[in-house]
PALOLUM-667310 format. One record per atom (N, C-alpha, C, O): residue in three letters; residue number from 0; atom name; y, x negated, z. Coordinates in nm, 2 decimals. Atoms other than C-alpha are relative to their C-alpha. Example, Ala and Ser with C-alpha at 12.3 -4.5 7.8 and 13.67 -1.06 7.14 Angstrom:
// residues 2
R residuo num atomo     py     px     pz
R     ALA   0     N  -0.12  -0.09   0.00
R     ALA   0    CA  -0.45  -1.23   0.78
R     ALA   0     C   0.12  -0.09   0.00
R     ALA   0     O   0.12  -0.19   0.07
R     SER   1     N  -0.11   0.09   0.00
R     SER   1    CA  -0.11  -1.37   0.71
R     SER   1     C   0.11   0.08   0.08
R     SER   1     O   0.22   0.03   0.09
END
This chain:
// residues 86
R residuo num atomo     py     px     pz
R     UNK   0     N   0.08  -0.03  -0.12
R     UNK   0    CA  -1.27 -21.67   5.50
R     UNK   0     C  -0.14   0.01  -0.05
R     UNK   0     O  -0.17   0.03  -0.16
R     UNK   1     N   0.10   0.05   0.06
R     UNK   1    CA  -1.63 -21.75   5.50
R     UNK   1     C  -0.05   0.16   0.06
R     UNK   1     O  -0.04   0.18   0.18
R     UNK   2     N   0.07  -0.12  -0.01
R     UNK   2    CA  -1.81 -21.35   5.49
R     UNK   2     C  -0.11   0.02   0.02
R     UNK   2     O  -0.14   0.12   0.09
R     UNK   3     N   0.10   0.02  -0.01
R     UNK   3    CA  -2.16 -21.46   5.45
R     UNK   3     C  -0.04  -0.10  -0.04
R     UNK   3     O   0.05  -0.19  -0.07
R     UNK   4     N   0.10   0.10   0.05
R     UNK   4    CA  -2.42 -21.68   5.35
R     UNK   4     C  -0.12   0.02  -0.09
R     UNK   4     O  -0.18   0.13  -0.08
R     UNK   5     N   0.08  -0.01   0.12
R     UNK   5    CA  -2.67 -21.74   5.06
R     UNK   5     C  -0.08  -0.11   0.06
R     UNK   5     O  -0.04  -0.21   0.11
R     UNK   6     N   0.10   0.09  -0.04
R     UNK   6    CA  -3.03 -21.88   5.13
R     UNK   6     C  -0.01  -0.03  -0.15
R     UNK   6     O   0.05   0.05  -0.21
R     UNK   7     N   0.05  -0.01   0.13
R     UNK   7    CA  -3.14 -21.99   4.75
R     UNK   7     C   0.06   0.09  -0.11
R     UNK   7     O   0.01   0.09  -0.22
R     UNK   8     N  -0.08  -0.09   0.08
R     UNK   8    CA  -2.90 -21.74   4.60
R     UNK   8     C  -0.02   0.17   0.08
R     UNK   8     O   0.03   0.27   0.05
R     UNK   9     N   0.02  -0.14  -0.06
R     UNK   9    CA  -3.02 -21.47   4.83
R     UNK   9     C   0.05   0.03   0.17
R     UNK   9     O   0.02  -0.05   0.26
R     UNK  10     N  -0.09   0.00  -0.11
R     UNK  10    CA  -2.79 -21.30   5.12
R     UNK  10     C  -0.13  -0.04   0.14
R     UNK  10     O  -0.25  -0.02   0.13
R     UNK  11     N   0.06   0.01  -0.12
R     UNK  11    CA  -2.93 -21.38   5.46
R     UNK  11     C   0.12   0.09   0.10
R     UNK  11     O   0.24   0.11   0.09
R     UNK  12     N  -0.07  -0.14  -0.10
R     UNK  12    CA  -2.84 -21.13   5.74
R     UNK  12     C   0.01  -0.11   0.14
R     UNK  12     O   0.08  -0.06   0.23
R     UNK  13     N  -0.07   0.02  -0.15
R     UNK  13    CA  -2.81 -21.38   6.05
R     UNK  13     C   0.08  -0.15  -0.05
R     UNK  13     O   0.09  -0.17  -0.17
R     UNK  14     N  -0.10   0.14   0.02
R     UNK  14    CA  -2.59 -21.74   6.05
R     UNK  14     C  -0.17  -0.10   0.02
R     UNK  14     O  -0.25  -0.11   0.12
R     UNK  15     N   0.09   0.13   0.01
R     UNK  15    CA  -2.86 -22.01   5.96
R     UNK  15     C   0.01  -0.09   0.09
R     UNK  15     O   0.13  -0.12   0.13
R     UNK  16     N   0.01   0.09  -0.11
R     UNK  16    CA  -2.96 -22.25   6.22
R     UNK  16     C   0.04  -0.12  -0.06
R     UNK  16     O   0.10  -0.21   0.00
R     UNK  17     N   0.02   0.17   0.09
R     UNK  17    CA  -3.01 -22.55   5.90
R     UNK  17     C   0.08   0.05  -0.09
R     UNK  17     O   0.09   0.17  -0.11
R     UNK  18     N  -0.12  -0.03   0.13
R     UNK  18    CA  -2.75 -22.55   5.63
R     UNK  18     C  -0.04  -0.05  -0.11
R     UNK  18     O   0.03  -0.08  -0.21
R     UNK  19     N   0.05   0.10   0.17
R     UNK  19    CA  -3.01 -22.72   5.36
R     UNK  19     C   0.02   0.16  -0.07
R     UNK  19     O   0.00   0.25   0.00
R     UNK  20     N   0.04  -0.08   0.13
R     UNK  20    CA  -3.00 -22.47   5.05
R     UNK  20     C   0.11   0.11   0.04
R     UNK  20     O   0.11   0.22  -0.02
R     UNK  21     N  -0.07  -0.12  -0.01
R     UNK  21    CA  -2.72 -22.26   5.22
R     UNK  21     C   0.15  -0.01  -0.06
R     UNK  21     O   0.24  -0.10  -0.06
R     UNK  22     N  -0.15   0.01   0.11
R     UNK  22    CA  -2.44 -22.14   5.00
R     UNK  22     C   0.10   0.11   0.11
R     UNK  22     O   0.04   0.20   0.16
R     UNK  23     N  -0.09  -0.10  -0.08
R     UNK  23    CA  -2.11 -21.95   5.22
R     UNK  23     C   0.08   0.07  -0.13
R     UNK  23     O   0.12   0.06  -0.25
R     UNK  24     N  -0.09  -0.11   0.09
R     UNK  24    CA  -1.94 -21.70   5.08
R     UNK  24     C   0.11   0.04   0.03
R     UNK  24     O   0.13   0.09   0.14
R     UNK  25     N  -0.14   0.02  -0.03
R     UNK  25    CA  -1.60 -21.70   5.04
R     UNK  25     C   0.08   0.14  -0.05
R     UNK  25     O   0.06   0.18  -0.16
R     UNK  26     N  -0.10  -0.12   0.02
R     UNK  26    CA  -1.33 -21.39   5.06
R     UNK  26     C   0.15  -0.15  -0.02
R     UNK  26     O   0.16  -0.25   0.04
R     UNK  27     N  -0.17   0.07   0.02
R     UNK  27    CA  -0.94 -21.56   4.93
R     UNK  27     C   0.06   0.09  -0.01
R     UNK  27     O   0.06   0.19  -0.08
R     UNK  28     N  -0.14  -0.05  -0.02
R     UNK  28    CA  -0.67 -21.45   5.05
R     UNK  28     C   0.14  -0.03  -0.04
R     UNK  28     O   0.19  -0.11   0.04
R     UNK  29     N  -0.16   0.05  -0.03
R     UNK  29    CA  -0.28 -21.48   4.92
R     UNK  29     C   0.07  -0.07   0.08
R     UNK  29     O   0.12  -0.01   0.18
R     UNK  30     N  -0.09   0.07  -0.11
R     UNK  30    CA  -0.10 -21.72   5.11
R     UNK  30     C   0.17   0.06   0.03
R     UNK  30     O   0.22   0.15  -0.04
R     UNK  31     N  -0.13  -0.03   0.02
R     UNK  31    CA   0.25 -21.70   5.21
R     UNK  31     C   0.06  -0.11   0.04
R     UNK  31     O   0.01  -0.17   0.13
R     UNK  32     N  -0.11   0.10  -0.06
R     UNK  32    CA   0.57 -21.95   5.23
R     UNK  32     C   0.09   0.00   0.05
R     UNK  32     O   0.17  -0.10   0.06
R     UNK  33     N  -0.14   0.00  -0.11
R     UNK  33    CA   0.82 -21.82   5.46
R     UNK  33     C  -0.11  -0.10   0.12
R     UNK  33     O  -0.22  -0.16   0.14
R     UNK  34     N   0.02   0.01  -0.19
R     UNK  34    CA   0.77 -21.90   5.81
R     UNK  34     C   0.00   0.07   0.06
R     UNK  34     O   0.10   0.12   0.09
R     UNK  35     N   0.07  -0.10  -0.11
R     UNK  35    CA   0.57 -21.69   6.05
R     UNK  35     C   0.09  -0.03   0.12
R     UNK  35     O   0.13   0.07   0.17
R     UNK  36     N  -0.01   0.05  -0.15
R     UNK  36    CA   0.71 -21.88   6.39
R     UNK  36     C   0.12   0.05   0.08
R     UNK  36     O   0.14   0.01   0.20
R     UNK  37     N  -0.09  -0.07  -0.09
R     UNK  37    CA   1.03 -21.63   6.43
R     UNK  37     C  -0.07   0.15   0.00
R     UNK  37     O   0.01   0.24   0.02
R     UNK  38     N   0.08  -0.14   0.04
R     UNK  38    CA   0.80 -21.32   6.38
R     UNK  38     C  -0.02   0.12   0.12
R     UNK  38     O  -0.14   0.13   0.13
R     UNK  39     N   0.00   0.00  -0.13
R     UNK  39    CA   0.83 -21.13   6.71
R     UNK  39     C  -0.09   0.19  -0.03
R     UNK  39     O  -0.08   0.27   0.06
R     UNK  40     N   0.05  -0.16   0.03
R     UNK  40    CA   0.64 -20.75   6.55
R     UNK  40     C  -0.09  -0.03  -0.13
R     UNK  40     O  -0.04  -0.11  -0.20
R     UNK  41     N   0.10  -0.03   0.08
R     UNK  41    CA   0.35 -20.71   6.31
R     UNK  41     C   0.07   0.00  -0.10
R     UNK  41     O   0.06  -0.09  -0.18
R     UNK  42     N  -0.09  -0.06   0.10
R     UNK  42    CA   0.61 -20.53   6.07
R     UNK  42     C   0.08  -0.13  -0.03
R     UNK  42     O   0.13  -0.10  -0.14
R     UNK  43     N  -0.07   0.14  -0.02
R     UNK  43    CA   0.80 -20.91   6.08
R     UNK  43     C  -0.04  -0.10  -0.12
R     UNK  43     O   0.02  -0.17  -0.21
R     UNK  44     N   0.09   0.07   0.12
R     UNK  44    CA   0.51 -21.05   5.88
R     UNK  44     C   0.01  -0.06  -0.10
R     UNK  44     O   0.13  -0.05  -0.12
R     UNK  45     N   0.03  -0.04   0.18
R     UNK  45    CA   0.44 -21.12   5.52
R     UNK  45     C  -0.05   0.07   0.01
R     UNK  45     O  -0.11   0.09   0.11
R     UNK  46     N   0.09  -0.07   0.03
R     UNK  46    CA   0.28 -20.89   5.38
R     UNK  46     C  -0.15  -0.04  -0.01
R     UNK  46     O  -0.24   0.04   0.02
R     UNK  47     N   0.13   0.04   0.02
R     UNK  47    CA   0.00 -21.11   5.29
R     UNK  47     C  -0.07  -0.02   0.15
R     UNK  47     O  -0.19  -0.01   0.18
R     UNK  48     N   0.04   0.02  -0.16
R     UNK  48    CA  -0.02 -21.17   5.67
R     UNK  48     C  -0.10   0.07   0.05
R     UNK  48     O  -0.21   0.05   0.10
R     UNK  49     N   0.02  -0.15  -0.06
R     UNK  49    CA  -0.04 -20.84   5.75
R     UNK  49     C  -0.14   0.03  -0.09
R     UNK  49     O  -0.22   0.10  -0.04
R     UNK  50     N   0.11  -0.12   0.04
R     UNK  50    CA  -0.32 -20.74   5.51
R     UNK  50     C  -0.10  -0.14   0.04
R     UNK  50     O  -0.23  -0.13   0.04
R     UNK  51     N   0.14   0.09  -0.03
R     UNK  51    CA  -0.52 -21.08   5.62
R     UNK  51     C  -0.03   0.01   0.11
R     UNK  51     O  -0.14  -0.04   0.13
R     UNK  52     N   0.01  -0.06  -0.13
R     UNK  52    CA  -0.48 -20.93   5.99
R     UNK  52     C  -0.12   0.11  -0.01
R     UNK  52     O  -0.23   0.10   0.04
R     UNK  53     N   0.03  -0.10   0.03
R     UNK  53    CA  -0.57 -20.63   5.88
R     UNK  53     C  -0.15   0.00  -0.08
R     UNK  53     O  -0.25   0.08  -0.05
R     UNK  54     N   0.18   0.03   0.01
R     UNK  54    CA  -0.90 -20.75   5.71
R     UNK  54     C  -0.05  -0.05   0.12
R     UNK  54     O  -0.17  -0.03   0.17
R     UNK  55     N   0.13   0.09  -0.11
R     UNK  55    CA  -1.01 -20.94   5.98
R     UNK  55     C  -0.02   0.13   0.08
R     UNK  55     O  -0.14   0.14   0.10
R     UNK  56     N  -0.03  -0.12  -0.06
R     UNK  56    CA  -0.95 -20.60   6.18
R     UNK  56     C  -0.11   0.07  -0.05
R     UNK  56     O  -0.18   0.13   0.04
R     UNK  57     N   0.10  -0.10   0.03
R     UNK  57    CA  -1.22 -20.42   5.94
R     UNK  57     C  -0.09  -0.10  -0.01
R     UNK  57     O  -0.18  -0.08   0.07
R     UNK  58     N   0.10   0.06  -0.04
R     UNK  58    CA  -1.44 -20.70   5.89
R     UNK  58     C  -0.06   0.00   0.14
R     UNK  58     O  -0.16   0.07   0.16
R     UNK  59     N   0.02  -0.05  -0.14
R     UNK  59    CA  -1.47 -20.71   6.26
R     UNK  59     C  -0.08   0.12   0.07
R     UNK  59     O  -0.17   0.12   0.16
R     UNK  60     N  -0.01  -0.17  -0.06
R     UNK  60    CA  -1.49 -20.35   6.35
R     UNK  60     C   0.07   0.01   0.09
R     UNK  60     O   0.04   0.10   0.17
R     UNK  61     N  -0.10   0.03  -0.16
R     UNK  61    CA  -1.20 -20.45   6.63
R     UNK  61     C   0.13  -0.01  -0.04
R     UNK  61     O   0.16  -0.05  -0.15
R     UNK  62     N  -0.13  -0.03   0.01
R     UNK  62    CA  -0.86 -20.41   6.65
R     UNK  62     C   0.04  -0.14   0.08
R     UNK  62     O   0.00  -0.18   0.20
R     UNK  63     N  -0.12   0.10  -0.03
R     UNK  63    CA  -0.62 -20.71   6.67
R     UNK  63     C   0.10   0.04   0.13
R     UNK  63     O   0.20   0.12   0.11
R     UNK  64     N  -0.12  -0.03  -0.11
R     UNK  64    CA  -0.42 -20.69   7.00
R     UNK  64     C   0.08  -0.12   0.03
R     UNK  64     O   0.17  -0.11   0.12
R     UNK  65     N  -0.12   0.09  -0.01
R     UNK  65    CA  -0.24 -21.01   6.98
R     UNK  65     C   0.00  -0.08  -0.06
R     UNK  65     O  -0.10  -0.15  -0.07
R     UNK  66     N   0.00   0.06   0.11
R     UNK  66    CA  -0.08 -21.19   6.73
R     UNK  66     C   0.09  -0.16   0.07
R     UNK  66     O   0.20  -0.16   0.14
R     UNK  67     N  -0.11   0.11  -0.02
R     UNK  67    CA   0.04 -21.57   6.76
R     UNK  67     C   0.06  -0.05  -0.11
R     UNK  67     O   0.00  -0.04  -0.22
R     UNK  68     N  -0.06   0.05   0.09
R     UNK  68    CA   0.26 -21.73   6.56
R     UNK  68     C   0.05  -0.16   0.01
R     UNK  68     O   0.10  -0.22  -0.09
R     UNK  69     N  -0.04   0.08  -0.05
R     UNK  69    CA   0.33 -22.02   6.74
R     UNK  69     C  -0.03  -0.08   0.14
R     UNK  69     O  -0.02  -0.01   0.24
R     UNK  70     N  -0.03   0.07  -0.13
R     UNK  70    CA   0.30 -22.29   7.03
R     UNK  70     C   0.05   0.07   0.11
R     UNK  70     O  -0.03   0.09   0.20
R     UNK  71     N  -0.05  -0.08  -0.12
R     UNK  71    CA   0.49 -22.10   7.28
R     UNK  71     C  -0.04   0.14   0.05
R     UNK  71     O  -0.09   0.24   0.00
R     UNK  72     N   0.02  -0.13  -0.10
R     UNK  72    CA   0.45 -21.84   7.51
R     UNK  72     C   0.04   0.11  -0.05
R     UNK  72     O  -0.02   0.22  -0.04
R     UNK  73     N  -0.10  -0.09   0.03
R     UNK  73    CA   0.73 -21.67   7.36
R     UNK  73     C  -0.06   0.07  -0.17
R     UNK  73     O  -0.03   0.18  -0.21
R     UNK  74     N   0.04  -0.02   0.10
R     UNK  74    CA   0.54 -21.69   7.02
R     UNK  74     C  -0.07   0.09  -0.01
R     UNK  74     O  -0.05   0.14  -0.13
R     UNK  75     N   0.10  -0.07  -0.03
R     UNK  75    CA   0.28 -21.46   7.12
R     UNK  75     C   0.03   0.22   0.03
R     UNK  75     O   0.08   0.27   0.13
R     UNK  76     N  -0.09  -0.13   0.00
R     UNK  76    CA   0.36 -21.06   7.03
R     UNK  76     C  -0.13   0.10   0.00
R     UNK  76     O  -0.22   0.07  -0.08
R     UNK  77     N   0.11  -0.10   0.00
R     UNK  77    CA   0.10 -20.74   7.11
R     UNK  77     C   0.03   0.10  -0.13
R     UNK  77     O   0.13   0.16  -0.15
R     UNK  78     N   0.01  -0.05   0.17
R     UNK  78    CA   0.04 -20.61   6.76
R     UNK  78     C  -0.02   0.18   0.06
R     UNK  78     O  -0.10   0.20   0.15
R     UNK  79     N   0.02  -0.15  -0.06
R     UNK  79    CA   0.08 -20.19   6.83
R     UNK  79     C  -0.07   0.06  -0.12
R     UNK  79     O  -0.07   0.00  -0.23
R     UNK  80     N   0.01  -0.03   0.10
R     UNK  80    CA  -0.06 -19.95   6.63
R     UNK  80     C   0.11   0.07  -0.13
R     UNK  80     O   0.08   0.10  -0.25
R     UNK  81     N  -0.12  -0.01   0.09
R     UNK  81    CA   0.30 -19.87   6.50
R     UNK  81     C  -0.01  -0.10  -0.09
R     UNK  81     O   0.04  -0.08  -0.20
R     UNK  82     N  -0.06   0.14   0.03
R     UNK  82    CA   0.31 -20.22   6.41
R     UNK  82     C   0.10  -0.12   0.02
R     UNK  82     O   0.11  -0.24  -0.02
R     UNK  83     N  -0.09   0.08  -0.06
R     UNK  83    CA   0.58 -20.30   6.60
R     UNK  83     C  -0.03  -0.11   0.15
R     UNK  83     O  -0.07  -0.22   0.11
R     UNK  84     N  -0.02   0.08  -0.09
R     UNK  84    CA   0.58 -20.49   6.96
R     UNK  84     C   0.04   0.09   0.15
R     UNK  84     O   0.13   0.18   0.16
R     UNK  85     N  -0.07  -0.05  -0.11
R     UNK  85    CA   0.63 -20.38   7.30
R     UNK  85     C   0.10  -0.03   0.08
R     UNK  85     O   0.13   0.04   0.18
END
């Protein structure tokens, strides 16, 4: 996930209009190799899922209210704060 940006080596506070001399700054995350696409609850996840949710959740300052996993309608599950699904 790209966090920020570097003008010359030095952070810049808004998103650059020109991309000459700009470096992004990268967060890595764990992947995972099951398969997300029967996942129907937060708790269902990987774990690594779950904590790359859950960053984007504090990066943000906003709470995730719906998670897809998939093409379908059916794919699509409201993340609670239990973790489970309604």
């Amino acid at each position: 996930v790209c966090t920020a940006y570097k003008y010359k080596g030095k952070p810049v506070k808004s998103f650059p209009y020109s991309l000459d001399n700009i470096e992004p700054v990268y967060r890595e995350f764990k992947g995972w190799r099951q398969p997300v696409n029967g996942s129907r609850r937060f708790i269902d996840l990987p774990k690594q899922a779950q904590d790359y949710v859950i960053f984007i959740e504090k990066f943000l300052g906003v709470k995730v209210s719906f998670i897809s996993v998939g093409k379908k309608r059916e794919a699509i599950f409201k993340k609670t704060t239990k973790g489970g699904s309604l």
